[in-house]
CHARMM-style PDB file with segment names, atoms N, HN, CA, C and O in Angstrom:
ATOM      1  N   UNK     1      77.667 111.585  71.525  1.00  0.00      PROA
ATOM      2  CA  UNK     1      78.324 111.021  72.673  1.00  0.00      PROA
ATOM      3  C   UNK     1      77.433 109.975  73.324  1.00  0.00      PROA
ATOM      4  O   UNK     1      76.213 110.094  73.216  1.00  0.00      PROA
ATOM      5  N   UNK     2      77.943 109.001  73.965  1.00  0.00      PROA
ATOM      6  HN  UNK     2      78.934 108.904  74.053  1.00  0.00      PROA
ATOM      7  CA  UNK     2      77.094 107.734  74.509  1.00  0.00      PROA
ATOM      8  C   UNK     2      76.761 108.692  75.850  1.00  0.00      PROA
ATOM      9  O   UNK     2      75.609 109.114  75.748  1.00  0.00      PROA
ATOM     10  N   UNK     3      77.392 109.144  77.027  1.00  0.00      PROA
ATOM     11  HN  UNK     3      78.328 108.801  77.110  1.00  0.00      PROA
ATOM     12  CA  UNK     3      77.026 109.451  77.629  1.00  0.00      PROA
ATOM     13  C   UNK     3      75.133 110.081  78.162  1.00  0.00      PROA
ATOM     14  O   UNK     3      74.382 109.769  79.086  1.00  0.00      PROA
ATOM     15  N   UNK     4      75.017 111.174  76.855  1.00  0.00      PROA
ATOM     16  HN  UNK     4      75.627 111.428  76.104  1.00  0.00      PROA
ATOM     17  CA  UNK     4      74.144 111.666  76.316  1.00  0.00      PROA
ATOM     18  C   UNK     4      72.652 110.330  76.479  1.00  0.00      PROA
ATOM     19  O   UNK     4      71.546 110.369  77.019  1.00  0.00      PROA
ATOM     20  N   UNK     5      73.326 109.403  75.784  1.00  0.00      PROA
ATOM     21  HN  UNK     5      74.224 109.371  75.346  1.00  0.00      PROA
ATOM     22  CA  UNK     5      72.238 108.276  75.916  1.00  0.00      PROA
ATOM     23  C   UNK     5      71.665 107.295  76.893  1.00  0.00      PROA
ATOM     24  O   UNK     5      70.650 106.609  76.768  1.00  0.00      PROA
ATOM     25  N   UNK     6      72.787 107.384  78.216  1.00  0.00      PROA
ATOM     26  HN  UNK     6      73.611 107.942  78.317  1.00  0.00      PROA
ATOM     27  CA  UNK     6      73.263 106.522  79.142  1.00  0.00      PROA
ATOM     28  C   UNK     6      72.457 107.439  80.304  1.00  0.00      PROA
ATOM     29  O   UNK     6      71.507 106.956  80.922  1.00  0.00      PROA
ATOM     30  N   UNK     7      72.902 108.718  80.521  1.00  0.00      PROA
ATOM     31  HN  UNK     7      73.673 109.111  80.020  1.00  0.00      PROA
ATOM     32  CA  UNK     7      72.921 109.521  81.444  1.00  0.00      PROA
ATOM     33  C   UNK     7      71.720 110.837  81.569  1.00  0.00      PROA
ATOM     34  O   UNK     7      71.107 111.376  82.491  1.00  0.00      PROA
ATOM     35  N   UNK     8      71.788 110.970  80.211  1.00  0.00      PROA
ATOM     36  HN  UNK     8      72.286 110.532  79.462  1.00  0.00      PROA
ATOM     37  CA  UNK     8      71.012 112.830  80.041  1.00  0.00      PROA
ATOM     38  C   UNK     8      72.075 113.840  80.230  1.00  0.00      PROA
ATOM     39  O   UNK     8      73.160 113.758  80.807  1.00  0.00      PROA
ATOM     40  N   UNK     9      71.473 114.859  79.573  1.00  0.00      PROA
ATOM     41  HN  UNK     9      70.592 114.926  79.105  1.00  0.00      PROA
ATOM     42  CA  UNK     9      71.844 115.837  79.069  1.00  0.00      PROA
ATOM     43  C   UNK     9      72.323 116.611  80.046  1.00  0.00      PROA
ATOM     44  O   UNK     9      73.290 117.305  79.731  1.00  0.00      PROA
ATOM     45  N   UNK    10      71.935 116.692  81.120  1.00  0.00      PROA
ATOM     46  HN  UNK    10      71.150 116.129  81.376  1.00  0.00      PROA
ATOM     47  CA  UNK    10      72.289 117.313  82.535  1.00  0.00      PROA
ATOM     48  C   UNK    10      73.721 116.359  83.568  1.00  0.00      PROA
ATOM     49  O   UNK    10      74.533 116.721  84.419  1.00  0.00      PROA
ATOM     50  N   UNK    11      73.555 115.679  83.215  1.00  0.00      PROA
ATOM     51  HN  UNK    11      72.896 115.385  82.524  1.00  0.00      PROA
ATOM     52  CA  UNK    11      74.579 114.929  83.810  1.00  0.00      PROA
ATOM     53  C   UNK    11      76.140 114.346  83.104  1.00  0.00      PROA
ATOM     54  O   UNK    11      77.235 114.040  83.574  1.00  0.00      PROA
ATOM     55  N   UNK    12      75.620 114.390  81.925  1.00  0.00      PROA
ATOM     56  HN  UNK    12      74.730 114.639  81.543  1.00  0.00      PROA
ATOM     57  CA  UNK    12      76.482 114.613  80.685  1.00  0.00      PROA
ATOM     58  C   UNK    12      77.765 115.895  80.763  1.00  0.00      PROA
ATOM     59  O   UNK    12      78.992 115.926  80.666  1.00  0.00      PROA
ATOM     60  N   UNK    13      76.444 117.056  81.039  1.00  0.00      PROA
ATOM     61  HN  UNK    13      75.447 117.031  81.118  1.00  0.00      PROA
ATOM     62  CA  UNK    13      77.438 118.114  80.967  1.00  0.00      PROA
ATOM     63  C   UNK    13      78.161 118.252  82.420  1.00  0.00      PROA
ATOM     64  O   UNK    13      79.360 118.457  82.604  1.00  0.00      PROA
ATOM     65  N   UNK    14      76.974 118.063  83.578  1.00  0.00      PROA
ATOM     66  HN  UNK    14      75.999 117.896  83.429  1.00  0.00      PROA
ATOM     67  CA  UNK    14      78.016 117.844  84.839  1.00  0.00      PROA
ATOM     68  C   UNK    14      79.166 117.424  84.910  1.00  0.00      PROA
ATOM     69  O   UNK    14      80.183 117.925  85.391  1.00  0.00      PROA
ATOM     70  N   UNK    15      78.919 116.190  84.259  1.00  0.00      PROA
ATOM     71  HN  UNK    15      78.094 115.783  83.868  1.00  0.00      PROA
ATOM     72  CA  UNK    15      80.569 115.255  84.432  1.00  0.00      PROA
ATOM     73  C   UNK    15      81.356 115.966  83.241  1.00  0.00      PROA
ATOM     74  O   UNK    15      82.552 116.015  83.526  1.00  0.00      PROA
ATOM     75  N   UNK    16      81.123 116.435  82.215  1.00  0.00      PROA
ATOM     76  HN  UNK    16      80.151 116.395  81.983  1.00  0.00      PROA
ATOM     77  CA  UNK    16      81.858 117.180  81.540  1.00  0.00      PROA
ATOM     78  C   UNK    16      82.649 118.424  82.168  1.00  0.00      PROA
ATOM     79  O   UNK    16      83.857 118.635  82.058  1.00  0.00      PROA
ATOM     80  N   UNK    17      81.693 119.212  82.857  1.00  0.00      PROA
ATOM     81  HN  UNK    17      80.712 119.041  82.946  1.00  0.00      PROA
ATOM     82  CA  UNK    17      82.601 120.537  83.994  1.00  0.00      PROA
ATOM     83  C   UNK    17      83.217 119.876  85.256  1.00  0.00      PROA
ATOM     84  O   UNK    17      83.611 120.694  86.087  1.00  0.00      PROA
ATOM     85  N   UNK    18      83.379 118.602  85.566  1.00  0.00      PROA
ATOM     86  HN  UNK    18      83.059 117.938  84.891  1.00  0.00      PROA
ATOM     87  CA  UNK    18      84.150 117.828  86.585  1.00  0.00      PROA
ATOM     88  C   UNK    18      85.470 118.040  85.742  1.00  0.00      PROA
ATOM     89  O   UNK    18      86.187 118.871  86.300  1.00  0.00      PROA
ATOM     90  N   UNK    19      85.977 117.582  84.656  1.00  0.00      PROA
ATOM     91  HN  UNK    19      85.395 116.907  84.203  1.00  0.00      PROA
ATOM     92  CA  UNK    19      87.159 117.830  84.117  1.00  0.00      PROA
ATOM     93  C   UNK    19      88.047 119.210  84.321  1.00  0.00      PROA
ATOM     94  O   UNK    19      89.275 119.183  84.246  1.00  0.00      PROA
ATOM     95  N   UNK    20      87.564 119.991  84.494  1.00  0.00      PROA
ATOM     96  HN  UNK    20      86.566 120.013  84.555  1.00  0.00      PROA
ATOM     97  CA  UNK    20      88.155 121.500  84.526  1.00  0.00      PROA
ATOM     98  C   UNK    20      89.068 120.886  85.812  1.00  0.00      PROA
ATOM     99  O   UNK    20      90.273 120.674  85.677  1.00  0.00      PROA
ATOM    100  N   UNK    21      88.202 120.574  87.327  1.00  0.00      PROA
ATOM    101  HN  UNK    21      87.223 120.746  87.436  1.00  0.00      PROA
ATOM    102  CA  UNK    21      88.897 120.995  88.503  1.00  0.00      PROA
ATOM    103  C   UNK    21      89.927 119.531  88.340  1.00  0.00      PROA
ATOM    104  O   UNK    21      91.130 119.644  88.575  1.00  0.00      PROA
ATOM    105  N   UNK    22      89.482 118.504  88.023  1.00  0.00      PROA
ATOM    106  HN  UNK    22      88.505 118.412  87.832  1.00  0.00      PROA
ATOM    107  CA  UNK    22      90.383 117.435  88.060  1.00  0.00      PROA
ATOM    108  C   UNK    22      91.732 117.388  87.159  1.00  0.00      PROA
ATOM    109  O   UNK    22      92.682 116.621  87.323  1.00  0.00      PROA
ATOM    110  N   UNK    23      91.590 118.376  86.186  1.00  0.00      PROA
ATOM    111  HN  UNK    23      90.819 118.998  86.053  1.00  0.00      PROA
ATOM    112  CA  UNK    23      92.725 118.593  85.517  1.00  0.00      PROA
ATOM    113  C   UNK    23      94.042 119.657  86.220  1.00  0.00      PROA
ATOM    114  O   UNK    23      95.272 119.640  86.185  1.00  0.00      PROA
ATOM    115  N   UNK    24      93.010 120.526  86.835  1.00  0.00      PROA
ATOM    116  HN  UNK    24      92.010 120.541  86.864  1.00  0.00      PROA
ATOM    117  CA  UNK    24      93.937 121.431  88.070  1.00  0.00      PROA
ATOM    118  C   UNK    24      94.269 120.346  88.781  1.00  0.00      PROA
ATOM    119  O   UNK    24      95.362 120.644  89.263  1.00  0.00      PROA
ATOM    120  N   UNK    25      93.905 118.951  89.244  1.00  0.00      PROA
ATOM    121  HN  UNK    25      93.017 118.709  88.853  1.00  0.00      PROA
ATOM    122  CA  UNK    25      94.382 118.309  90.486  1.00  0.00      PROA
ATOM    123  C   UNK    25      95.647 117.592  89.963  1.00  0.00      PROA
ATOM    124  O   UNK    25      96.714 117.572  90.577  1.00  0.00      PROA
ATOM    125  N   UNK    26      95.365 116.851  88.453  1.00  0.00      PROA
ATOM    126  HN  UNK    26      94.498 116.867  87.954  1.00  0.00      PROA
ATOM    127  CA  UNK    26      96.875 116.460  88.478  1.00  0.00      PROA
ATOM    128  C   UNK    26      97.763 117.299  88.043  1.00  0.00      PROA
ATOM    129  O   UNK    26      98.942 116.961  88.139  1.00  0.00      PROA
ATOM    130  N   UNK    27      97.410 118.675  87.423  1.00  0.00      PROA
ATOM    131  HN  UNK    27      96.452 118.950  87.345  1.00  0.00      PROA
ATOM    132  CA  UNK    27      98.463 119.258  86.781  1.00  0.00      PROA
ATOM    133  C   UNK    27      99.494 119.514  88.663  1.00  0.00      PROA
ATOM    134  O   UNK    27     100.660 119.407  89.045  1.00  0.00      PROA
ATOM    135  N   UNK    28      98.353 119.824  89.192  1.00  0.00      PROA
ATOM    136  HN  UNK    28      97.407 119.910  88.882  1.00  0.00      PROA
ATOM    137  CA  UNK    28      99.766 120.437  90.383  1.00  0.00      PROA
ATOM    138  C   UNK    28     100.270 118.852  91.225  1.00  0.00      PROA
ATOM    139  O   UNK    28     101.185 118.716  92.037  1.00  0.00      PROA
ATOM    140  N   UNK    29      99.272 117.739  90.666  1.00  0.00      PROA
ATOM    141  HN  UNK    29      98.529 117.849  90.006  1.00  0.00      PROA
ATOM    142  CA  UNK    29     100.253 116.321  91.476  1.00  0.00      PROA
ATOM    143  C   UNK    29     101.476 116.042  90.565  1.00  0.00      PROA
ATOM    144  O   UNK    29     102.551 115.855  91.135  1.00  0.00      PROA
ATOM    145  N   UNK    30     101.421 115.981  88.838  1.00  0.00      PROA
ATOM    146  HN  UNK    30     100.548 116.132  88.374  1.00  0.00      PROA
ATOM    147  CA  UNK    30     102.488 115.720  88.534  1.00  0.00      PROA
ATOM    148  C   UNK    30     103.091 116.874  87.723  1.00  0.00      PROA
ATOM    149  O   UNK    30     104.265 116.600  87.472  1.00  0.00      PROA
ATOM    150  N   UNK    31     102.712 118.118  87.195  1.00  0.00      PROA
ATOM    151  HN  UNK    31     101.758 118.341  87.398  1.00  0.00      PROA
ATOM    152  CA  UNK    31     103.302 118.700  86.596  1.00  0.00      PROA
ATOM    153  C   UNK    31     103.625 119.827  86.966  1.00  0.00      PROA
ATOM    154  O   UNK    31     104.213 120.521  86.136  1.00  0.00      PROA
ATOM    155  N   UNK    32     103.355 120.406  88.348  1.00  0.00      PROA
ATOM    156  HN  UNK    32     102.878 119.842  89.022  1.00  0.00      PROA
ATOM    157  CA  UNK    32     104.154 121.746  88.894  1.00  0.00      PROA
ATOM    158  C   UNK    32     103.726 122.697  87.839  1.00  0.00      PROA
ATOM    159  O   UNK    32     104.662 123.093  87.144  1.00  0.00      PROA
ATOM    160  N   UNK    33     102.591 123.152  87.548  1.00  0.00      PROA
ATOM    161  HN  UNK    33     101.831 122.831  88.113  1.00  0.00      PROA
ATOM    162  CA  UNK    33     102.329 124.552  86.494  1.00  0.00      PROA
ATOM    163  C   UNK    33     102.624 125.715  86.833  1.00  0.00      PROA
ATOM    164  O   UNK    33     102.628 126.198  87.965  1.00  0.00      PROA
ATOM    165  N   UNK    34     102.934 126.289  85.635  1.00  0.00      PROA
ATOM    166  HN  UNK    34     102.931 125.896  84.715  1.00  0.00      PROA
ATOM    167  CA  UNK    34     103.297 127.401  86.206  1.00  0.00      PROA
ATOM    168  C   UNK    34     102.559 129.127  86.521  1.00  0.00      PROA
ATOM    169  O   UNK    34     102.938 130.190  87.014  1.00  0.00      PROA
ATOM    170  N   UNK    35     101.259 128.539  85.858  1.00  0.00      PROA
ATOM    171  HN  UNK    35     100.952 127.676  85.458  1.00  0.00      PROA
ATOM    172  CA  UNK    35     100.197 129.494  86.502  1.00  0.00      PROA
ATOM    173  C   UNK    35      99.773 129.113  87.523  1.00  0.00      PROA
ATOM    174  O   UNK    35      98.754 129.653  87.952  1.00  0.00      PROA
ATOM    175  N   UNK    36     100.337 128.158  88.197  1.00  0.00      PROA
ATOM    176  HN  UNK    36     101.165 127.719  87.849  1.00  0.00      PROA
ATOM    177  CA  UNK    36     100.025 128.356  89.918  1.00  0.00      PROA
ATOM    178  C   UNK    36     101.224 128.746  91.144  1.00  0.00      PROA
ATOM    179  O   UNK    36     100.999 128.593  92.345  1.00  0.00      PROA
ATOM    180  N   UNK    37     102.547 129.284  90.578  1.00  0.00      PROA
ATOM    181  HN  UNK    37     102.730 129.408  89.603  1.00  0.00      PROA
ATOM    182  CA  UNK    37     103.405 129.990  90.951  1.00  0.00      PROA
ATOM    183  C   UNK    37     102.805 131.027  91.723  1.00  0.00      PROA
ATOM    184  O   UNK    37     102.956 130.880  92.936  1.00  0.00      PROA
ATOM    185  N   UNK    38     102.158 132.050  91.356  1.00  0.00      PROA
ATOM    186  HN  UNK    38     102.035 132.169  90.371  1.00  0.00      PROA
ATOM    187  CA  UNK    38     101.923 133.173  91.459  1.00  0.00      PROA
ATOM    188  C   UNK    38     100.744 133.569  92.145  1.00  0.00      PROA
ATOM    189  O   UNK    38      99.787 133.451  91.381  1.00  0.00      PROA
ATOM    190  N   UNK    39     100.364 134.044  93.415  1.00  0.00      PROA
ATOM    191  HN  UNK    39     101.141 134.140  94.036  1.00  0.00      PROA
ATOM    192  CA  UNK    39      99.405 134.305  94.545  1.00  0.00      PROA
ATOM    193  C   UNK    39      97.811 134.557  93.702  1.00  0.00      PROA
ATOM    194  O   UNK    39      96.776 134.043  94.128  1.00  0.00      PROA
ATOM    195  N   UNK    40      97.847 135.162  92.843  1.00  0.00      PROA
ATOM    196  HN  UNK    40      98.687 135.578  92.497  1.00  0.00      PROA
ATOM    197  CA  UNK    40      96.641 135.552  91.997  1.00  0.00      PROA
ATOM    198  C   UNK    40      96.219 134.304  91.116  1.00  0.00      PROA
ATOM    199  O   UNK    40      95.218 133.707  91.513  1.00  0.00      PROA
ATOM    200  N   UNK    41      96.567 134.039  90.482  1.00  0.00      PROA
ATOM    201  HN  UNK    41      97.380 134.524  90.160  1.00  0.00      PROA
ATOM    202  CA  UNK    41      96.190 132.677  89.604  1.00  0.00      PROA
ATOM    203  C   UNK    41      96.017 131.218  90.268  1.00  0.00      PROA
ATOM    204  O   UNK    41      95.224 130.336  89.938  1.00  0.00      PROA
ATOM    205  N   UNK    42      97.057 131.210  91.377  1.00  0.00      PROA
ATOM    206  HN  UNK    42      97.702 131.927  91.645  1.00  0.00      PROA
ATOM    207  CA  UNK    42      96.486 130.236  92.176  1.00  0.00      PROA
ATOM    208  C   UNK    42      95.384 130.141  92.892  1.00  0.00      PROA
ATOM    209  O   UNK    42      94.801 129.089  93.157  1.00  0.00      PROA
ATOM    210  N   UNK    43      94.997 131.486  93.300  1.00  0.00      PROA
ATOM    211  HN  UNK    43      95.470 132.341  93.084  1.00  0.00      PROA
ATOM    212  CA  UNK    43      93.730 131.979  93.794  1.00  0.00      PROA
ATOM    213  C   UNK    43      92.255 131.550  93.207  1.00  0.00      PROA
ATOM    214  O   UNK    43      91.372 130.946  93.815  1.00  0.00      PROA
ATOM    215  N   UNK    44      92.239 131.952  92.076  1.00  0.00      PROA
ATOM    216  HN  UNK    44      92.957 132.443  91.582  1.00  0.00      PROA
ATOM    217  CA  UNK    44      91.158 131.942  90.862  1.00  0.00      PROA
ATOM    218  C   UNK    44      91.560 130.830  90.724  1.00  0.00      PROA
ATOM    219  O   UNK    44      90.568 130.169  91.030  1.00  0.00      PROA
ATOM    220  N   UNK    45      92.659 129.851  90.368  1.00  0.00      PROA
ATOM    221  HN  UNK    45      93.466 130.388  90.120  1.00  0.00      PROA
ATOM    222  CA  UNK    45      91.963 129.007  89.755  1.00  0.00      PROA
ATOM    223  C   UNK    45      91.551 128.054  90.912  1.00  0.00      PROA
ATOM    224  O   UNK    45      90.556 127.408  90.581  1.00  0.00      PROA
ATOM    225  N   UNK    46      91.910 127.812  91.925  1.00  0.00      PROA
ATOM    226  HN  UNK    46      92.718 128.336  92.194  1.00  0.00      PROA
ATOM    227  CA  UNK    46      91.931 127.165  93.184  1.00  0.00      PROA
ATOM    228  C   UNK    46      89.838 127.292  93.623  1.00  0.00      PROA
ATOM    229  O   UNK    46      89.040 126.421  93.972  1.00  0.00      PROA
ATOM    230  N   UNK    47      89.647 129.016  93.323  1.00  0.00      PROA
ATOM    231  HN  UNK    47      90.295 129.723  93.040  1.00  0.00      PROA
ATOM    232  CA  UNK    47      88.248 128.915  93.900  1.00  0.00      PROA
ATOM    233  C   UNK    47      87.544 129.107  92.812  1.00  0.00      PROA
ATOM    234  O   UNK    47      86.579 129.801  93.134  1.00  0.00      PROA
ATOM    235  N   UNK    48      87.506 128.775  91.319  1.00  0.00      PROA
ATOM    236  HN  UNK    48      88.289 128.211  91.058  1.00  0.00      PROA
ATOM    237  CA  UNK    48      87.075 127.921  90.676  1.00  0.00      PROA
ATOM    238  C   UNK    48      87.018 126.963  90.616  1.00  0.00      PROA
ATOM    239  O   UNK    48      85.993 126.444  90.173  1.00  0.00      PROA
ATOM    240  N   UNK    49      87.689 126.493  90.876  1.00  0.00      PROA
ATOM    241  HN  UNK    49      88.521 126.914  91.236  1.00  0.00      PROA
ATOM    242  CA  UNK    49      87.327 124.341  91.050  1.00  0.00      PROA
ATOM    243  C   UNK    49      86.714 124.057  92.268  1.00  0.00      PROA
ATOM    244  O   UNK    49      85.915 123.176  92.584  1.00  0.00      PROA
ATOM    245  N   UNK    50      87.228 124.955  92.887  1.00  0.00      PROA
ATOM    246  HN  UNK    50      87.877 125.671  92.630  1.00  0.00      PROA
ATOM    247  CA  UNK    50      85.538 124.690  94.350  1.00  0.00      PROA
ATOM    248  C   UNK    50      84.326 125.202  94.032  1.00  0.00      PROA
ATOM    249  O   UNK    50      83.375 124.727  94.653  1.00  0.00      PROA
ATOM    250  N   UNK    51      84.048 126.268  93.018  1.00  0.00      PROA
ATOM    251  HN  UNK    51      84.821 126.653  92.514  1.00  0.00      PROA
ATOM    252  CA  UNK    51      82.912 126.819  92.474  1.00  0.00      PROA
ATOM    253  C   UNK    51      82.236 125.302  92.248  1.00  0.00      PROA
ATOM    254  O   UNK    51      81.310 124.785  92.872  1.00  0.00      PROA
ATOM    255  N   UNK    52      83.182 124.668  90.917  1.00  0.00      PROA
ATOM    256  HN  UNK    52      83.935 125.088  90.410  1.00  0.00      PROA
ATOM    257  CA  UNK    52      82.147 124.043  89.845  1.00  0.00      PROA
ATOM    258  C   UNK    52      82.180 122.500  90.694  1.00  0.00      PROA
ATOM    259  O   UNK    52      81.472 121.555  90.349  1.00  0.00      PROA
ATOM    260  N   UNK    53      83.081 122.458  91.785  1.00  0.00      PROA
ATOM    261  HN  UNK    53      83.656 123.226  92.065  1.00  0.00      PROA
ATOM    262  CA  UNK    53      82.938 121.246  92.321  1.00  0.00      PROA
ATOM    263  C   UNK    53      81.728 121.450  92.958  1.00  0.00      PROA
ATOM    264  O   UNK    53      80.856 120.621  92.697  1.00  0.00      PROA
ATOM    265  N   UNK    54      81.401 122.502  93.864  1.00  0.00      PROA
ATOM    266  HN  UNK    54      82.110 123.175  94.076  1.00  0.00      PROA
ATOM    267  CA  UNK    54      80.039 123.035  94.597  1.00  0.00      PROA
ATOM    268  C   UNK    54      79.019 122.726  93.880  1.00  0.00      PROA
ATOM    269  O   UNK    54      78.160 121.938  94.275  1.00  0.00      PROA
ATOM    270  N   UNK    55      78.989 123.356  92.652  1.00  0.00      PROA
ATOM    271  HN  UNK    55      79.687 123.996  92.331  1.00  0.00      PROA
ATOM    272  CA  UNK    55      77.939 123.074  91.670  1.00  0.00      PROA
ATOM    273  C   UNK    55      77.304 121.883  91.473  1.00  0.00      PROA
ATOM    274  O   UNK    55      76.151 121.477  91.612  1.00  0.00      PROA
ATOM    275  N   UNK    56      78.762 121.244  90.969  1.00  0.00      PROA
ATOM    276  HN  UNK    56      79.699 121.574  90.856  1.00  0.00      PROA
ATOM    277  CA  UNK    56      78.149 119.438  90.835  1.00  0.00      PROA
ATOM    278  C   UNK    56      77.660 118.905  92.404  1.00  0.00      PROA
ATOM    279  O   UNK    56      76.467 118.611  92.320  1.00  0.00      PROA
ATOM    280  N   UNK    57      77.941 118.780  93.174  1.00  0.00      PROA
ATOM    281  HN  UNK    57      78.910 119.019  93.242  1.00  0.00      PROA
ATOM    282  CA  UNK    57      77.577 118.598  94.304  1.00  0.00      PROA
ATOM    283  C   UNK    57      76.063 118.958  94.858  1.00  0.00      PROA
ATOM    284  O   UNK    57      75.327 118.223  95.517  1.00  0.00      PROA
ATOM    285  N   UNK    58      75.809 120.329  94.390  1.00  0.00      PROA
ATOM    286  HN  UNK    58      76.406 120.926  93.855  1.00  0.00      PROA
ATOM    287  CA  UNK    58      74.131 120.594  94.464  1.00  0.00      PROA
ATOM    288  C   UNK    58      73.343 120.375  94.035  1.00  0.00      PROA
ATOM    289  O   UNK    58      72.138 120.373  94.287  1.00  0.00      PROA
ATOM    290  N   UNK    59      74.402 119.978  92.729  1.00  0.00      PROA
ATOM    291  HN  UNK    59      75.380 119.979  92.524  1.00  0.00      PROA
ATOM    292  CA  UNK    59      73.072 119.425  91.806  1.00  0.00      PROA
ATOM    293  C   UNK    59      72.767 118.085  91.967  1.00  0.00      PROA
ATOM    294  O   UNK    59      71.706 117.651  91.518  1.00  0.00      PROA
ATOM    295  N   UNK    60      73.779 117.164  92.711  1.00  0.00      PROA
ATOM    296  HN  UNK    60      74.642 117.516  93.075  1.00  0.00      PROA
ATOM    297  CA  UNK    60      73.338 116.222  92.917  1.00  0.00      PROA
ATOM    298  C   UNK    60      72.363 116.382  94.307  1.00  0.00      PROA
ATOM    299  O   UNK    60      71.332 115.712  94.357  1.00  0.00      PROA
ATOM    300  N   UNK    61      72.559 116.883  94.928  1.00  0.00      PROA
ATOM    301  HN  UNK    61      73.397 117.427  94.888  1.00  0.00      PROA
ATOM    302  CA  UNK    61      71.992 116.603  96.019  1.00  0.00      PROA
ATOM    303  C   UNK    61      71.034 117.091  95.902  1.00  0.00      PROA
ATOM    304  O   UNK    61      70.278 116.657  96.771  1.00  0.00      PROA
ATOM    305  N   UNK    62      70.224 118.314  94.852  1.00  0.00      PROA
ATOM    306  HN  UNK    62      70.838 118.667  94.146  1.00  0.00      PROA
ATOM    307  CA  UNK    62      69.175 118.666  94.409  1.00  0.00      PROA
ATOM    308  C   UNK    62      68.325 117.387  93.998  1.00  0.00      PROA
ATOM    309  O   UNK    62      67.285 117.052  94.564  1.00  0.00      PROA
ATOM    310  N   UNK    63      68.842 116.807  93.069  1.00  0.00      PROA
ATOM    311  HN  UNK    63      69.688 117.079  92.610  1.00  0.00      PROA
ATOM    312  CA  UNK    63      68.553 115.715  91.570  1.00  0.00      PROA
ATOM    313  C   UNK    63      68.270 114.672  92.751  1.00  0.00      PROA
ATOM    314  O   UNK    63      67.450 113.833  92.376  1.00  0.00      PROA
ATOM    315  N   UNK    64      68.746 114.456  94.192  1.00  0.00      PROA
ATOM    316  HN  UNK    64      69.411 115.137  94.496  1.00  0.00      PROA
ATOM    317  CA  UNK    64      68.302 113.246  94.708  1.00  0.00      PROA
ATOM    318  C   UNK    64      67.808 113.290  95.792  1.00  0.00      PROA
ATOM    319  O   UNK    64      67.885 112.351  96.585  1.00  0.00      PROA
ATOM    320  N   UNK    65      67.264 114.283  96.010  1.00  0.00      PROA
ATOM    321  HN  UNK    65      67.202 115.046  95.366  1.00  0.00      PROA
ATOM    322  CA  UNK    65      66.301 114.579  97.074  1.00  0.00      PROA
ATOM    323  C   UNK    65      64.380 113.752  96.710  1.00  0.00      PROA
ATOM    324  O   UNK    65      64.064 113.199  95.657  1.00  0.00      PROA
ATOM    325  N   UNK    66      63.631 113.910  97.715  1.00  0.00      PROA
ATOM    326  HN  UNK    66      63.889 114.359  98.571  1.00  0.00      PROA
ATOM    327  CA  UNK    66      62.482 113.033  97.183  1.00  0.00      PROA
ATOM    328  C   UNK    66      61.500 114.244  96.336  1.00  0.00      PROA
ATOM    329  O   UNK    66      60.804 114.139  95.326  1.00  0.00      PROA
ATOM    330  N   UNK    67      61.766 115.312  97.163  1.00  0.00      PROA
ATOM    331  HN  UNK    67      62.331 115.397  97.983  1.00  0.00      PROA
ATOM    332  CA  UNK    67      60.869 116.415  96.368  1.00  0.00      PROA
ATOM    333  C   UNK    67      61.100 116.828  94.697  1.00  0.00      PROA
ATOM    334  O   UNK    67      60.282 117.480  94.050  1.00  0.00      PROA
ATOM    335  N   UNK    68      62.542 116.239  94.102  1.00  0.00      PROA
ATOM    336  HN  UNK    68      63.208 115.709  94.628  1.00  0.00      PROA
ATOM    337  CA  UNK    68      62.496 116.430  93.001  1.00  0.00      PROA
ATOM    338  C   UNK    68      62.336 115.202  92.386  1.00  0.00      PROA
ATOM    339  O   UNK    68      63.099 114.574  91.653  1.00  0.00      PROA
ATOM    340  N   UNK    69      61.039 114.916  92.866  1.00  0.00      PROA
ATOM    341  HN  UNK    69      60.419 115.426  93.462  1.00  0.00      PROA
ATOM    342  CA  UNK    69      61.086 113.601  92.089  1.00  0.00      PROA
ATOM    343  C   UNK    69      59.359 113.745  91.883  1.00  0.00      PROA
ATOM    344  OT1 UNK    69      58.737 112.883  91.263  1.00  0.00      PROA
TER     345      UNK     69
END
């Protein structure tokens, strides 16, 4: 993957686990799914994509702080 070469290996895969929650965002803008009908699955998957959005988020703000440098 170019990424890999562009970015590193850590950021590579970051933006790789960005896909999970952004795919929950358009499935419910244009496709109404139907594992999000139901109080439980909307649940999980709803505070999974804030998990791994959290994640990416710390890690940036880890990765650009001066002390990790």
């Amino acid at each position: 993957m170019l990424v890999h070469h562009c970015a590193g290996p850590t950021i590579a895969t970051l933006g790789l686990s960005l896909q999970v929650p952004l795919a929950v965002v358009l499935d419910v803008l244009f496709g109404h799914p139907s594992y999000l009908r139901a109080a439980v699955p909307a649940l999980l998957t709803a505070g999974g994509a804030v998990l791994v959005l959290a994640g990416f988020c710390g890690i940036t703000l880890i990765g650009s702080s001066p002390a990790a440098h």
